[in-house]
DRENDRENBA-963320 format. One record per atom (N, C-alpha, C, O): residue in three letters; y negated, z, x. Coordinates in steps of 0.05 Angstrom, whole numbers, plus 5000, padded with zeros to 4 digits. Example, Ala and Ser with C-alpha at 12.3 -4.5 7.8 and 13.67 -1.06 7.14 Angstrom:
! residues 2
ala511451565264 ala509051565246 ala506651565264 ala506651695285 ser504551425257 ser502151435273 ser499951575258 ser497751615268 
! end
This chain:
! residues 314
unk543731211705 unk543031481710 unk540531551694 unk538531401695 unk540531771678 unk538231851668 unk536532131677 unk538032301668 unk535132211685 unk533532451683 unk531832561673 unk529532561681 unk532332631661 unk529832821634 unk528633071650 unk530133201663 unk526333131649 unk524433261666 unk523133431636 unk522333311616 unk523033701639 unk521833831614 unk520834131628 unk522034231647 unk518634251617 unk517034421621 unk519034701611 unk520334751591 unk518234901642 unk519635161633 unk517435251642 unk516735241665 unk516135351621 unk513835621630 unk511735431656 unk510635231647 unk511435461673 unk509135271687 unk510935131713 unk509935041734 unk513835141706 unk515635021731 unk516834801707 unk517834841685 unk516134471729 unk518134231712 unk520434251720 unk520534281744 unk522734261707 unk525834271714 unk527033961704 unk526133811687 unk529033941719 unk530533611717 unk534033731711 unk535633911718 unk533833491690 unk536833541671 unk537933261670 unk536633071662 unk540433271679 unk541332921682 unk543332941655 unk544132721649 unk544233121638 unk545633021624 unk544233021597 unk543333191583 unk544432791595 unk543032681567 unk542932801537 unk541132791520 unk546432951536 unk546933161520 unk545133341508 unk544033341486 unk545033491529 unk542833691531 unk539833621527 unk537933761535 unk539733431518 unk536733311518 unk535633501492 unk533633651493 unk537533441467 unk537833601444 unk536133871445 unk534233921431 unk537134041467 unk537334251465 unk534434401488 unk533834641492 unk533334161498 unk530734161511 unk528134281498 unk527634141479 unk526734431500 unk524234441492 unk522034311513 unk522934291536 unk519834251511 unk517634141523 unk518933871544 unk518733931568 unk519633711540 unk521033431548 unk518433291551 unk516833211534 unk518433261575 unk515033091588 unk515832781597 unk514232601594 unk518032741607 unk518332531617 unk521632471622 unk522932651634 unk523332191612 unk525632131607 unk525331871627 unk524331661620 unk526331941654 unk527231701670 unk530431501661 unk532631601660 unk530131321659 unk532631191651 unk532630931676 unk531330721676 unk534731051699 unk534730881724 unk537230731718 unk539130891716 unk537930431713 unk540130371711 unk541730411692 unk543830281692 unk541230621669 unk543030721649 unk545030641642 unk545530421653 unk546430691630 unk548830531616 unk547930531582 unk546030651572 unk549730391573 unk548430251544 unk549330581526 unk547330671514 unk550630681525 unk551630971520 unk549231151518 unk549031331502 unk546931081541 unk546331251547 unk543331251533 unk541831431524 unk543230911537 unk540530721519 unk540930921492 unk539431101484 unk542930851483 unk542830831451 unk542531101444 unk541331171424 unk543731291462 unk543431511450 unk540331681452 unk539731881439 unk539131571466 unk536931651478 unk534331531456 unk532431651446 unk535331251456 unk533631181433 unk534231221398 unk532731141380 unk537131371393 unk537331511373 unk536731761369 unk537131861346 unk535931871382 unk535232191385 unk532032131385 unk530632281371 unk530931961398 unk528031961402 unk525731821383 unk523331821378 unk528431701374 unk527331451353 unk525331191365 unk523431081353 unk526231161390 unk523830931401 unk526830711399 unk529130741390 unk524830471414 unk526930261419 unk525930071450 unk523929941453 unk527930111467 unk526829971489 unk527729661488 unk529429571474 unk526129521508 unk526429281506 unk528929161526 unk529929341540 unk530028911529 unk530928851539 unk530028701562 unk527928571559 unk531628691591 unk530228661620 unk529328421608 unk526928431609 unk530228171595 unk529627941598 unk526927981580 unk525127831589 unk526228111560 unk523228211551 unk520528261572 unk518428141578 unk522028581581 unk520528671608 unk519528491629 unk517528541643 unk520828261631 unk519728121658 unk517427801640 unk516327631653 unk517427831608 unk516827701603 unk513027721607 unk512227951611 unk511027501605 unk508927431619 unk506927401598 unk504527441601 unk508027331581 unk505227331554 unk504327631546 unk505727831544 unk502027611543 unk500127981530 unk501728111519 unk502428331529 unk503427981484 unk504428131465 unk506928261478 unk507928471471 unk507728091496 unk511528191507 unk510228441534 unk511728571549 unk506728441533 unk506628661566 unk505328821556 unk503828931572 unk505028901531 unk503129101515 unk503129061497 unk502728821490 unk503729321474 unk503829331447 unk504429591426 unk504529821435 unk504629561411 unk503629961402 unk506029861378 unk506029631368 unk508030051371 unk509429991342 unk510630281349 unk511430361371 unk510230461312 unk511030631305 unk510030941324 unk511431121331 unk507130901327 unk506231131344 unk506831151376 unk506431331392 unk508130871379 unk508730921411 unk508030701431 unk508830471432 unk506630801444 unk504830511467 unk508030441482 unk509830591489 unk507730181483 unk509729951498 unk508429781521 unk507329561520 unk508829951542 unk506829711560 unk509429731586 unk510629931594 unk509429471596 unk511429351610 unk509129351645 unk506629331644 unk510329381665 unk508829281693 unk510529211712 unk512829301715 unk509128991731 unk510928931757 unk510329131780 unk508129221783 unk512229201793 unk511729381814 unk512629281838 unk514929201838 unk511129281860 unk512629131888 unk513529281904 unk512429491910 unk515729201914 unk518129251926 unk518329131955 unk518428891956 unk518529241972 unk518429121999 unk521129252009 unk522129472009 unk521729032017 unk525229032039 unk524228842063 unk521928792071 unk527528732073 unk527728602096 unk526528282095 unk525628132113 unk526828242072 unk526727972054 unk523727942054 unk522827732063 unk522628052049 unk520028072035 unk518628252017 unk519428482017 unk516028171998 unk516728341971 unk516928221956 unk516527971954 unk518028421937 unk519828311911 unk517128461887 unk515428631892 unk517628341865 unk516128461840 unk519828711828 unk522228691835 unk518328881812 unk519429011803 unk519729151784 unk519829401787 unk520029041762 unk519229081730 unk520229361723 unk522329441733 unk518829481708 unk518529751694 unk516229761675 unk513729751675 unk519129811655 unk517629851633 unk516830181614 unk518930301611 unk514530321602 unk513730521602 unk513630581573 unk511930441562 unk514630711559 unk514730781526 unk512831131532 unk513631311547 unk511031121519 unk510231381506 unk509931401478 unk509131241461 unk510731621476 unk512131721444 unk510731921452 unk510331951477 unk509532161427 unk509032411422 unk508032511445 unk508232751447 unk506932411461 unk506232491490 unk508532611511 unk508532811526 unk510332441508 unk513432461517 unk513332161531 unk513331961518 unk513132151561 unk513431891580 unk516631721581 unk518231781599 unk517131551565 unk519931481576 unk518931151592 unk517330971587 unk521431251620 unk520430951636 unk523830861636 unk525631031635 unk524130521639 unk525630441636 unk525630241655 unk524030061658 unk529030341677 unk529230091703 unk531130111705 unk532730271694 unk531629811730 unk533429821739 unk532629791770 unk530429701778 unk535029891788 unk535029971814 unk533330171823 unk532730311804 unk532430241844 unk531230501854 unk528730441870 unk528930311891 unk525930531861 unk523630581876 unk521830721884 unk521230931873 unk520530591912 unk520531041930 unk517631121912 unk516431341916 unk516630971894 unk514531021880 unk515431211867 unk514331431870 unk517631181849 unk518831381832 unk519431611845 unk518831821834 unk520931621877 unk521531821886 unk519832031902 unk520532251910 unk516531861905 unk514431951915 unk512932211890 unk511832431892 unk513632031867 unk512732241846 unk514332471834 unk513432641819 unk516932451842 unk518032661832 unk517832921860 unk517833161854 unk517632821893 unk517233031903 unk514033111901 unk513533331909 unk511832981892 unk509233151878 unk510133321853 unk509033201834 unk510433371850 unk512233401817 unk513533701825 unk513233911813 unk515233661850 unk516833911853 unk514934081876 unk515734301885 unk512733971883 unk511434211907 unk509634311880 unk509334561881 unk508734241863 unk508534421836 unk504234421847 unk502634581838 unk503534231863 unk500734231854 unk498434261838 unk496334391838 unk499634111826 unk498633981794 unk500434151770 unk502734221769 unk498034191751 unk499334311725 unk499634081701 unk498034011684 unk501534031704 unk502433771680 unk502333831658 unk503634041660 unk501533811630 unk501233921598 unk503333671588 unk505333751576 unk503133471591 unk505433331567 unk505933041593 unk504333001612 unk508432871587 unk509232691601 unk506132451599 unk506532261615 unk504032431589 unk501032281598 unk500832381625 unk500632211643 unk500732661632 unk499432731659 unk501632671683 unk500832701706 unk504432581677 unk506532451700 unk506632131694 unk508031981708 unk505232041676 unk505131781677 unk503131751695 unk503431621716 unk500331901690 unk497731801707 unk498431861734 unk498031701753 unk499732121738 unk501332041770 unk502531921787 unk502431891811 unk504131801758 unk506431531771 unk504431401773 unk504131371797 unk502231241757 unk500631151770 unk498631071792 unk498030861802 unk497531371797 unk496531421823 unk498231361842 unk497431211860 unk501131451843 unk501931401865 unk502631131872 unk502631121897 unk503230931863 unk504430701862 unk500830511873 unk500430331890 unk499230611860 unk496430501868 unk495430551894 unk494130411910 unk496330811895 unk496430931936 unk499130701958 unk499130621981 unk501030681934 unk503030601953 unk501730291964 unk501830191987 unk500030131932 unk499729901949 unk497229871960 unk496529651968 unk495730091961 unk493130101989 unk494530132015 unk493730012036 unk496830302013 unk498530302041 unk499229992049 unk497929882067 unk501029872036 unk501329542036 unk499029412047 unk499429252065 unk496029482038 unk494529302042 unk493329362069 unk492529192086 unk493129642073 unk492329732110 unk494629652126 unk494329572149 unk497229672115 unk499629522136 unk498729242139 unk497729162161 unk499029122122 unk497028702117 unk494528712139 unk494328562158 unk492528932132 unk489928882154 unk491228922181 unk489928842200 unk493629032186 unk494529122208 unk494328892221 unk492728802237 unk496328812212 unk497428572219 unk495428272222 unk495528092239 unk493828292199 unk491628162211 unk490728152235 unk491427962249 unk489328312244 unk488528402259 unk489628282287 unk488228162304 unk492228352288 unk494428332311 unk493427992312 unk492027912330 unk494227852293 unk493827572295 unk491427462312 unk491527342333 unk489027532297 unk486927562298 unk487127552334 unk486927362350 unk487527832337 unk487527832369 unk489427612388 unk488627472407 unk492027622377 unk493427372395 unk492627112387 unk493726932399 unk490427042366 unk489626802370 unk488026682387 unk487926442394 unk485626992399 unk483426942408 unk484926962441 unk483426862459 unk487327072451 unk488327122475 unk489726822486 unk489926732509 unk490926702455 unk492926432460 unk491026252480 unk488626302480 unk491926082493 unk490625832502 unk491225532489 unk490125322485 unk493925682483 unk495325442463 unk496325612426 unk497225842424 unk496025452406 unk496425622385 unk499225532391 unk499925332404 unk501225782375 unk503225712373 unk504425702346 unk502825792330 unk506425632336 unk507525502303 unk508625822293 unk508825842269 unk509326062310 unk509626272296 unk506526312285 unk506226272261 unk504926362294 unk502526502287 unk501626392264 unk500726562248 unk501526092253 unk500826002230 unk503026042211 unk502526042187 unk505926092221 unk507526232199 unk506226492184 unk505926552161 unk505426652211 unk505126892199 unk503426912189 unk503427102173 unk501226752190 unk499126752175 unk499526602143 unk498026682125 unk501026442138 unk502426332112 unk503326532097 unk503026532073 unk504426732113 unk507226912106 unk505527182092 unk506227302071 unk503027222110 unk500927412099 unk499927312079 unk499827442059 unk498627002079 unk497026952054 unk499127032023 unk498227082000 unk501627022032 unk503827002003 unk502927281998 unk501027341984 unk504827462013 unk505227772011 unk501727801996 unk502127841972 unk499627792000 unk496727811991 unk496927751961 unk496527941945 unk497427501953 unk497227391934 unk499927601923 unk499427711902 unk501227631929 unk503527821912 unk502028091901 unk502028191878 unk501028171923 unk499428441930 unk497328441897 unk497528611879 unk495528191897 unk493728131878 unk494828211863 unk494628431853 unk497227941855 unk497927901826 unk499028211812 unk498328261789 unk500928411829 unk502628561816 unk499228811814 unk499528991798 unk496728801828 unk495529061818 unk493628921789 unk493229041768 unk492928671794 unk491328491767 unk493228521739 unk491928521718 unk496728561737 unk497628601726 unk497428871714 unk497528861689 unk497129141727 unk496829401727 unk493929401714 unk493929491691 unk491529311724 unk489429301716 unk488229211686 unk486229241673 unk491129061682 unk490228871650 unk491829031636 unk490829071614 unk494929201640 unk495629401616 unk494629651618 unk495029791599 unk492729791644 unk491729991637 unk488229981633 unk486430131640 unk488329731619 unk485929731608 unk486829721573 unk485529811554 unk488829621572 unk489729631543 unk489829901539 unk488130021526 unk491729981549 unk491830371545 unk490230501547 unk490430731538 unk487230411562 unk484430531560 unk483230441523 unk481030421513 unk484830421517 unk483030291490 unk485730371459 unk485530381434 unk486830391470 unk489730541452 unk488030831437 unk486330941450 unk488730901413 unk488831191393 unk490831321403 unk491031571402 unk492131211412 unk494631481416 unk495531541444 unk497831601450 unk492431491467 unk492731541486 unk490731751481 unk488931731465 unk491132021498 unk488932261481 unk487632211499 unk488332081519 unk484932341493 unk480932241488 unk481632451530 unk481232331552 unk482432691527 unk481232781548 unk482532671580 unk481832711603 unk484532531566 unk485832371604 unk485432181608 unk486332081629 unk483131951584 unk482131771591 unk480131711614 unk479731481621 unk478731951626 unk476931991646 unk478531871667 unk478131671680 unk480432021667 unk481632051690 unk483331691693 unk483731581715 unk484031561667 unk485231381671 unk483331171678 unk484230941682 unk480931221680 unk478331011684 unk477831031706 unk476130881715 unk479031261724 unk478331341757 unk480031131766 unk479430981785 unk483131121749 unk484730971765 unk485230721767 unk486930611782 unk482730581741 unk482330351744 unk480030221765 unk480229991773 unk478230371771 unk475930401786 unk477530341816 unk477130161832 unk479330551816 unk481030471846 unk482330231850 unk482430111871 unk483830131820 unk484429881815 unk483229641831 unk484329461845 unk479629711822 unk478029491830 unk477129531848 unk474829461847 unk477729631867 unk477429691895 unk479029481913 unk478229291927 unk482029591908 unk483129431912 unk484129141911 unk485729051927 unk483429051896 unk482228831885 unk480828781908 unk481828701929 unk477728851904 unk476628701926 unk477428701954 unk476628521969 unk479128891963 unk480228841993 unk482428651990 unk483028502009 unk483128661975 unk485128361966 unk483128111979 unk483327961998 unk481428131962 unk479527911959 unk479627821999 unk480627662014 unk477728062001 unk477028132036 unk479727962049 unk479727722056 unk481528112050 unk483628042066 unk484727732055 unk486727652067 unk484027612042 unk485427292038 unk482527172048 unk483126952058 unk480527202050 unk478527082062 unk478827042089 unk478726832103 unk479327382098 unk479827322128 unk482427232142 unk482427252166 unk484427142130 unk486526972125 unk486226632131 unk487126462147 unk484626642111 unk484026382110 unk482526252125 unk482426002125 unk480426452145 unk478326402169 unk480226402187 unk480026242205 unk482626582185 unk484926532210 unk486626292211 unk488026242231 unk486726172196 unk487625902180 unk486925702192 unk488225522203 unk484225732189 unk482425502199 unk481725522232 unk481525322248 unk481425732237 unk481425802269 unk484225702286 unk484325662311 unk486325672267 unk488525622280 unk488525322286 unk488725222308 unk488125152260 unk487124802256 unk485124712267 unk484624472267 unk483324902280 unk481324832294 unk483424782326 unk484224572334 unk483725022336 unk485025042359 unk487224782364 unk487324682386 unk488924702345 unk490624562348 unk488824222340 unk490124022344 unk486524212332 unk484324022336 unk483624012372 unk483923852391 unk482724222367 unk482124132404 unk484024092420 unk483524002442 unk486724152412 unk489224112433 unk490123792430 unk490823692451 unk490223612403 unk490123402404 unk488223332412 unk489323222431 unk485523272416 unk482923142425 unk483523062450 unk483422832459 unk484723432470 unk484723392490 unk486923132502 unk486622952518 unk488723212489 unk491722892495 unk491222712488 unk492322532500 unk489222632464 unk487522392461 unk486222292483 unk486522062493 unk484822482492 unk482422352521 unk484122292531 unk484622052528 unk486022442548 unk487922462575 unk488822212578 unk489122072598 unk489322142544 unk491821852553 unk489121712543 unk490521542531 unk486221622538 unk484621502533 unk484021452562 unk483621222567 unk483921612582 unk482421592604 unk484621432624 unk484221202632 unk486421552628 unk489521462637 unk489821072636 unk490220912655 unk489221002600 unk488920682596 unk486220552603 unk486220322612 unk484020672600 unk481620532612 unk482320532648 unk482120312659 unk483020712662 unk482920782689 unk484720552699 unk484420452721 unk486320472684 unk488620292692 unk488120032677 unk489919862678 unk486119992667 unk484819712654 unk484719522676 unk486019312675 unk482619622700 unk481819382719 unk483419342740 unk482719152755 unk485719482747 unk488219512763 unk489219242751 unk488919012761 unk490719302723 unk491519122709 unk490818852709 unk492418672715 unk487518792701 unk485618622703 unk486518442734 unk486918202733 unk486818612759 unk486118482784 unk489418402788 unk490118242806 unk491518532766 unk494918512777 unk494918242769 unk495118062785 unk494418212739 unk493917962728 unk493617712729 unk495117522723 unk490617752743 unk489617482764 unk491317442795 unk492117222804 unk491617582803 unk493617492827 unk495917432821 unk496917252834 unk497517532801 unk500017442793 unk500117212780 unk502317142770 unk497717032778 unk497616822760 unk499916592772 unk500516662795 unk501016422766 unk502416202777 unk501415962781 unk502215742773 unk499116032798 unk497515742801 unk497915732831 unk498215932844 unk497815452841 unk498615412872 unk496515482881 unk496515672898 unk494315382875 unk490915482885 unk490515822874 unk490115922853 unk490915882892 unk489416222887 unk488016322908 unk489516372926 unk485216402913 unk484216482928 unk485516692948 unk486416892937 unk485616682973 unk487216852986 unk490216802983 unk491516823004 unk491516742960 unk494816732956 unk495316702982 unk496216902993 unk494916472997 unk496716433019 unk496016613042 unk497416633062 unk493416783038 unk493016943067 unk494517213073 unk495517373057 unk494417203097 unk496417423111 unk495717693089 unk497317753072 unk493917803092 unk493218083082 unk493418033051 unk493518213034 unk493317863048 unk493117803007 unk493617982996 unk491918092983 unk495918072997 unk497618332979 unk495818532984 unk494318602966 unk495718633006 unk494418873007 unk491418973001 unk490419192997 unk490318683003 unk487718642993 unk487518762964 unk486018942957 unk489618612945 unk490318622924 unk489918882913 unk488218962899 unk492119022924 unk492219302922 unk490819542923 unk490719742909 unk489519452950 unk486919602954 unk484519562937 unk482619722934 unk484919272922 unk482419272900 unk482419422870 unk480519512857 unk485619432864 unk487019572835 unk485819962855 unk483620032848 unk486520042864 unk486820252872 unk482720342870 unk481520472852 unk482020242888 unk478720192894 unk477820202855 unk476320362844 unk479020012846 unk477320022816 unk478720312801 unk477020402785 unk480120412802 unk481420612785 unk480420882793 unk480021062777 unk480020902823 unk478021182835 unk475321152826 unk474021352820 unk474420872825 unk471120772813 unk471120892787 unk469521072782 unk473320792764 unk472520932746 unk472621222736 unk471321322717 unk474921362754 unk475121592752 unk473021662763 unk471621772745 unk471321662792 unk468421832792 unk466721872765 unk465422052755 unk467321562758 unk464421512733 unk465221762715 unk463621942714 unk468121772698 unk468121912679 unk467722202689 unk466622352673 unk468422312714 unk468522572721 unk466022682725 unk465422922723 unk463722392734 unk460022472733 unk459422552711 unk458122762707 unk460122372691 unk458922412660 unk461022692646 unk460822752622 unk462622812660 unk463622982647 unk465222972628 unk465523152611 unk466422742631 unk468522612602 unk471522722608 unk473422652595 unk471622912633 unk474522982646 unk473823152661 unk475523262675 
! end
């Protein structure tokens, strides 16, 4: 699917058939969602650019995520994607030509669909496809501050059922694993954004007067960033609060059965000596023997339970 977006008088209008692209004046911005190869070629014969291929786009070295050939900035970005699964990264790649935006994907994101209904309540006065890129930008930079107040949410929640638990339980350090990932995702896909729109802060054929504005949106960049930062810290204090808790829950089953084998030491001790198989045993042959016996194992095991319960060891 393609959509070409072009300026009528101070209203942007959307044209899906590619045909007609020809016959467009003021062409600000060329979405190519999924296209078909038909649709590639013709698009990049009429425009004279050349897009890359997905297995390019998702590639990780500088030269394959930024690069300028024949008047037209080439900068590639991951964009995250949240479903049922998780999030996903979600590569899109961005050609500007002549101050004409072409973006290039596959599948569908509500980033994209967030900017085209700003776009149609007609706010903003757009002059060439630069001023719907810096949007698509903004918005996708709003979308993952949303991400990151949903993450503190959820923090938070933890946070509280850890301090309510008496016992930790093995969900809560999932979720806390599960947050540290999603974070680190969070990081990596805006540090990615931050390193090609600092390239494009430094491009000739990005014009002089929307650079202001593209330095606001790196500024927000590093904002975010640091609540990144914030939120894996306090992650990681929840981390340790959890290994603490499950520290003191073994200690405590340590003592229990520590106290349990000393308490039953001199029981043992006194079963021992009477059970010996010697004909001479003090008492053996007397009437009460046994119970003497018993009453002495019993007598020593309350003895040492007072001791430990004085000193506070139980």
């Amino acid at each position: 699917m393609v959509r070409i977006y072009y300026k009528e008088g101070k209203q942007v209008k959307k044209e899906t058939d590619v045909r007609e692209m020809a016959h467009l004046k003021n062409v600000m911005w060329v979405d190519l969602q999924s296209a078909s190869q038909d649709e590639e070629e013709w698009i990049e014969a009429k425009s004279d650019i050349s897009f890359q291929t997905p297995q390019e786009i998702v590639e990780i070295e500088s030269s394959a995520r930024y690069f300028e050939q024949n008047n037209t900035i080439n900068a590639n970005s991951n964009f995250l994607k949240a479903d049922h699964d998780g999030y996903h990264f979600y590569p899109v790649s961005f050609l500007i030509r002549d101050n004409v935006l072409f973006t290039y994907r596959h599948g569908d994101s509500r980033t994209f669909a967030d900017t085209v209904k700003k776009i149609k309540l007609g706010e903003e006065v757009f002059k060439d496809g630069v001023d719907i890129l810096l949007l698509l930008l903004e918005t996708r930079i709003e979308s993952d501050a949303d991400l990151l107040e949903n993450m503190t949410k959820e923090v938070k929640n933890i946070s509280k059922a850890l301090s309510r638990e008496k016992k930790p339980k093995q969900a809560s350090l999932l979720k806390i694993n599960n947050l540290q990932e999603n974070t680190m995702l969070i990081r990596e896909s805006i540090i990615d954004k931050q390193r090609v729109l600092s390239q494009i802060l430094r491009s000739a054929y990005f014009p002089e007067d929307r650079k202001e504005r593209l330095r606001i949106v790196l500024k927000d960049i590093t904002s975010l960033l640091e609540y990144t930062t914030f939120n894996f810290e306090r992650l990681e204090y929840l981390q340790d609060t959890f290994m603490g808790l499950i520290n003191l829950e073994q200690n405590e089953i340590i003592k229990i059965f520590t106290v349990v084998t000393i308490a039953f030491l001199p029981p043992t001790l006194i079963a021992g000596i009477f059970g010996m198989n010697y004909q001479v045993i003090p008492s053996s042959e007397y009437k009460y023997g046994f119970w003497i016996a018993v009453f002495l194992m019993i007598c020593s095991s309350l003895l040492f339970l007072f001791f430990f319960k004085k000193k506070k060891w139980i």
